[in-house]
C-alpha positions as CSV (number, residue, x, y, z in Angstrom):
1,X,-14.5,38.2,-55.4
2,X,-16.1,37.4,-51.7
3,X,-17.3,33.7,-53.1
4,X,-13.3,33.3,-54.1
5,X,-12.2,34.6,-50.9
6,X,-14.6,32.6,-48.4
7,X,-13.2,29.1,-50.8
8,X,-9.9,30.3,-49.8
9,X,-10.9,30.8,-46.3
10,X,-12.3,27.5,-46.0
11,X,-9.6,25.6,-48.1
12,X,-7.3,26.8,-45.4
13,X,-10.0,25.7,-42.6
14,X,-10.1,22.5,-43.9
15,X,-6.1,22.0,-44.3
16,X,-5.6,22.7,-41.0
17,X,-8.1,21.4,-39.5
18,X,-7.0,17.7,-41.2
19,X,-3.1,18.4,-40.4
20,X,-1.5,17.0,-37.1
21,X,1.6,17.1,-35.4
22,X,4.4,15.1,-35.3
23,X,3.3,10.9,-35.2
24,X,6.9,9.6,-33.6
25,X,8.4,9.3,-30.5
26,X,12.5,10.6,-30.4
27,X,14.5,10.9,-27.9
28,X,15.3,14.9,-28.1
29,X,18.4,15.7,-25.4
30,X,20.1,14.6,-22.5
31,X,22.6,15.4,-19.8
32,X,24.7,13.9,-17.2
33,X,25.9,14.8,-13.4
34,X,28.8,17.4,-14.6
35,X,31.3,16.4,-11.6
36,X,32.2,13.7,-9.3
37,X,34.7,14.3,-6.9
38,X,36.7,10.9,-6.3
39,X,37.7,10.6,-2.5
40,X,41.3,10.5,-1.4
41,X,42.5,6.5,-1.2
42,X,39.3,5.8,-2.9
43,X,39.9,2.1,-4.9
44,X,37.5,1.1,-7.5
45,X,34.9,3.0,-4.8
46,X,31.5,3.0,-6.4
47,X,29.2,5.8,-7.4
48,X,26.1,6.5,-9.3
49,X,26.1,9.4,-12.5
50,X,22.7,10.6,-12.6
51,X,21.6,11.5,-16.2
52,X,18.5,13.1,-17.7
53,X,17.0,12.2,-21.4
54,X,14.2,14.1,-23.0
55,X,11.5,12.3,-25.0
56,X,8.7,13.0,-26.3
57,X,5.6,10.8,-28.1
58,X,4.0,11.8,-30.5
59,X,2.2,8.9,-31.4
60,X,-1.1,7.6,-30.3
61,X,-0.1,5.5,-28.4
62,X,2.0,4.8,-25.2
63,X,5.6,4.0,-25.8
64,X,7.0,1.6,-23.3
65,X,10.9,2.0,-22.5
66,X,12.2,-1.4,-22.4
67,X,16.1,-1.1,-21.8
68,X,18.9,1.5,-21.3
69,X,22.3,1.1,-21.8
70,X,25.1,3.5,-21.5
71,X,28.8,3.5,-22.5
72,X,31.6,6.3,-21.5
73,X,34.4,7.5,-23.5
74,X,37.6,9.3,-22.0
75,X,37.7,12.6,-23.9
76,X,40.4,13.8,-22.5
77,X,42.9,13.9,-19.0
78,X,44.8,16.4,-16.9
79,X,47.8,14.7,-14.7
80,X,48.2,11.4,-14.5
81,X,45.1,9.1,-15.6
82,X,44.9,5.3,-15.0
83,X,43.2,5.3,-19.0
84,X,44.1,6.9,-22.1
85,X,42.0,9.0,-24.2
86,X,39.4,6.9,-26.4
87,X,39.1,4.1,-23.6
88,X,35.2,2.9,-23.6
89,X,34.0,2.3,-20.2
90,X,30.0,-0.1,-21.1
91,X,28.0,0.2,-17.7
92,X,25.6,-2.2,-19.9
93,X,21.8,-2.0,-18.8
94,X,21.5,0.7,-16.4
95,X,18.1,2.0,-13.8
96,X,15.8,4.5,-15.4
97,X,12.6,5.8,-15.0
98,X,9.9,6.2,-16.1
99,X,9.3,3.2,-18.0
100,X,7.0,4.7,-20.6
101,X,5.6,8.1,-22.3
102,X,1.8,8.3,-22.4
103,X,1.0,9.3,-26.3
104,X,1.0,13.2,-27.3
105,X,3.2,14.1,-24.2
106,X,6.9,14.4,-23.3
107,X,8.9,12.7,-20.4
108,X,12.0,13.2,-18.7
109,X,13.6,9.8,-18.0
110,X,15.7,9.6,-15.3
111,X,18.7,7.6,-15.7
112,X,21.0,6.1,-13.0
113,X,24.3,5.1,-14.4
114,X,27.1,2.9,-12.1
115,X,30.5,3.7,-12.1
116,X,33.7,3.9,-9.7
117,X,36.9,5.8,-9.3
118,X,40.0,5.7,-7.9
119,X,42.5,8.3,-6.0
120,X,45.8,8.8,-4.5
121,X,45.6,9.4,-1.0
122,X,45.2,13.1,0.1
123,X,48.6,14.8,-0.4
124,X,50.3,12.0,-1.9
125,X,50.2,12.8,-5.5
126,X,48.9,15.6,-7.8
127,X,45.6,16.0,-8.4
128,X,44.2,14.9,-11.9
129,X,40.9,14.5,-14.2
130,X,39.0,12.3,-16.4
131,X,36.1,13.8,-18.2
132,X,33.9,11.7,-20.4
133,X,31.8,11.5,-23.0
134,X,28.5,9.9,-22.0
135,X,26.2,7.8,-24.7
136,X,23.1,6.5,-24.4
137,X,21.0,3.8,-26.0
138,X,17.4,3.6,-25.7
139,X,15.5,0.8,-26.9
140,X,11.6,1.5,-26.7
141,X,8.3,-0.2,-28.7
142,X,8.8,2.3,-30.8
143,X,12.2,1.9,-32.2
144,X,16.1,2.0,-31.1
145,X,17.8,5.8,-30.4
146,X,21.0,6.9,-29.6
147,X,21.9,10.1,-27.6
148,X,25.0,11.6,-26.3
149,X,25.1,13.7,-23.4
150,X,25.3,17.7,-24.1
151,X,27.9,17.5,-21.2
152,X,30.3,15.7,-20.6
153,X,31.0,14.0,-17.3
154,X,34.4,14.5,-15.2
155,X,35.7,12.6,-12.4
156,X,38.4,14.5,-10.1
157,X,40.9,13.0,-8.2
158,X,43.5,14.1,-5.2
């Protein structure tokens, strides 16, 4: 019974001993700046939504991150909104760093995503709200991935 015990033992050894971890690279979470708060008489005035995505390589190999694109979609509106729910805002390629994941690690890409907002003037009108959802595309040497934001984004106006 020891010899069967000690081939057992080493049969387990040897299993995982040979095994690895995960060989891809995905794109595992992300989240946006919760609030912007749009100025009073604010017109088209610009302003950056900073977002984070998680991702981490498993491969053996550095992934390079070649483009990031974003899109926002109204989820909903309090007051009186210039869009309806459902409207697609595409900020198209937007900033990110870094550019790539060394192999067997995980990385926290930055992401810098343009967008404006408008607003009555202060005590003009009543005050109202945007909120989006945010969506991500990341294009790497490893493949395409798509990842929505686990918040949304919302833009607050006077």
């Amino acid at each position: 019974m020891p010899r069967f015990l000690m081939v057992v033992a080493m049969v387990a050894w040897l299993a995982t001993s040979c095994s690895s971890g995960p060989t891809t690279f995905a794109v595992t979470g992300s989240s946006v700046d919760p609030t912007h708060w749009c100025p009073g008489g604010a017109k088209d005035a610009p302003y950056d939504i900073h977002a984070t995505i998680q991702a981490h390589n498993g491969t053996s190999g550095v992934v390079t991150i070649k483009s990031i694109t974003a899109e926002m979609t109204l989820a909903s509106v309090t007051g009186s909104w210039l869009e309806k729910v459902g409207d697609h805002y595409d900020a198209g390629s937007v900033k990110f760093d870094p550019s790539s994941v060394t192999a067997g690690s995980s990385a926290t890409v930055r992401v810098t995503i343009p967008s404006s907002c408008t607003s009555g003037s202060y005590g003009s009108s009543q005050s109202s709200s945007g909120t989006y959802k945010v969506t991500m595309r990341v294009t790497t040497s490893a493949g395409a991935y798509t990842v929505s934001a686990s918040n949304q984004h919302q833009i607050l106006a006077t």
